[in-house]
C-alpha positions in Angstrom: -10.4 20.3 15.6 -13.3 19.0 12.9 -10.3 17.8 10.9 -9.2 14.9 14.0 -12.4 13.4 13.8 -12.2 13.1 10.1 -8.6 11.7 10.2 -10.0 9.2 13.0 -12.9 8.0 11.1 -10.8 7.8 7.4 -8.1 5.8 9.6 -11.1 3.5 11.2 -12.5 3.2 7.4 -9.1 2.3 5.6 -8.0 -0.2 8.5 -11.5 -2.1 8.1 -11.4 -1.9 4.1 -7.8 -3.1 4.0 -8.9 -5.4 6.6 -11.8 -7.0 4.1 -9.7 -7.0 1.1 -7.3 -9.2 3.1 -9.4 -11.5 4.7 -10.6 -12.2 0.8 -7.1 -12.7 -1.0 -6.2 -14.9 2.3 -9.8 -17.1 2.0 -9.3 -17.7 -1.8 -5.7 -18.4 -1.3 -6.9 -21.3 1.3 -9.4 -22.8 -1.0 -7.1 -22.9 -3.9 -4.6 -24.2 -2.4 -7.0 -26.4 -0.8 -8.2 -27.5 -3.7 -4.7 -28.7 -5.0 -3.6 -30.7 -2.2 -6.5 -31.9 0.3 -4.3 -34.1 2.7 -2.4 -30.4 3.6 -5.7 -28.9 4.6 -5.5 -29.0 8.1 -2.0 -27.8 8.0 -3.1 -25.1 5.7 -6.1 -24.0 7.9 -4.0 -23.4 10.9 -1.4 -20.5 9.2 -4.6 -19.3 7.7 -6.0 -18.7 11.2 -2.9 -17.4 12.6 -2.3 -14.9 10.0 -6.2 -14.0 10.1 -5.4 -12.9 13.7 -2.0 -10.8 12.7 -3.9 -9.1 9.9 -7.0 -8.3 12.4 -4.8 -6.9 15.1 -3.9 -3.8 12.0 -7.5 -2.8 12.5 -7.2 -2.9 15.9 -4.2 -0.6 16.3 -5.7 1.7 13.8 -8.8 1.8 16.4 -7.0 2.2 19.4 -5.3 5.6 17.5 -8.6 7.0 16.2 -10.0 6.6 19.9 -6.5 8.7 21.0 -7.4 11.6 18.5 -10.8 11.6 19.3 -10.9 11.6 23.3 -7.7 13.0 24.3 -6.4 15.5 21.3 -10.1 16.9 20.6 -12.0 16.0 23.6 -14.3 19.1 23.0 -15.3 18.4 19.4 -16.4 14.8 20.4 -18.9 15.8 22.9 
């Protein structure tokens, strides 16, 4: 049962690393591209916020799975 709380907290860990990793390609990518054409920055900056949100709801999946393992397959082991 020790070995659902580690799967739950590497799955939280990954999710929020992967998470961070994409949030910085997708920020550089938005100033460089930025930087090359100004008059498309405001287009630019909206499918930058609208991907931000589809690549924070991975995390948030990946949450909502390691709460599963924890409270309903080893609800003895989490206390």
């Amino acid at each position: 049962m020790e070995l659902v709380i580690i799967a739950a907290s590497i799955m939280i860990g990954l999710g929020a690393l992967g998470t961070g990793i994409g949030f910085a390609i997708l920020g550089g990518k938005l100033l460089e591209s930025t930087a090359r054409q100004p008059e498309l920055a405001p287009q630019l900056q909206t499918k930058t916020f609208l991907m931000a949100g589809l690549l924070d709801a991975v995390p948030m999946i990946g949450v909502g799975m390691a709460m599963y393992l924890i409270f309903v397959v080893a609800p003895g082991v989490a206390g």
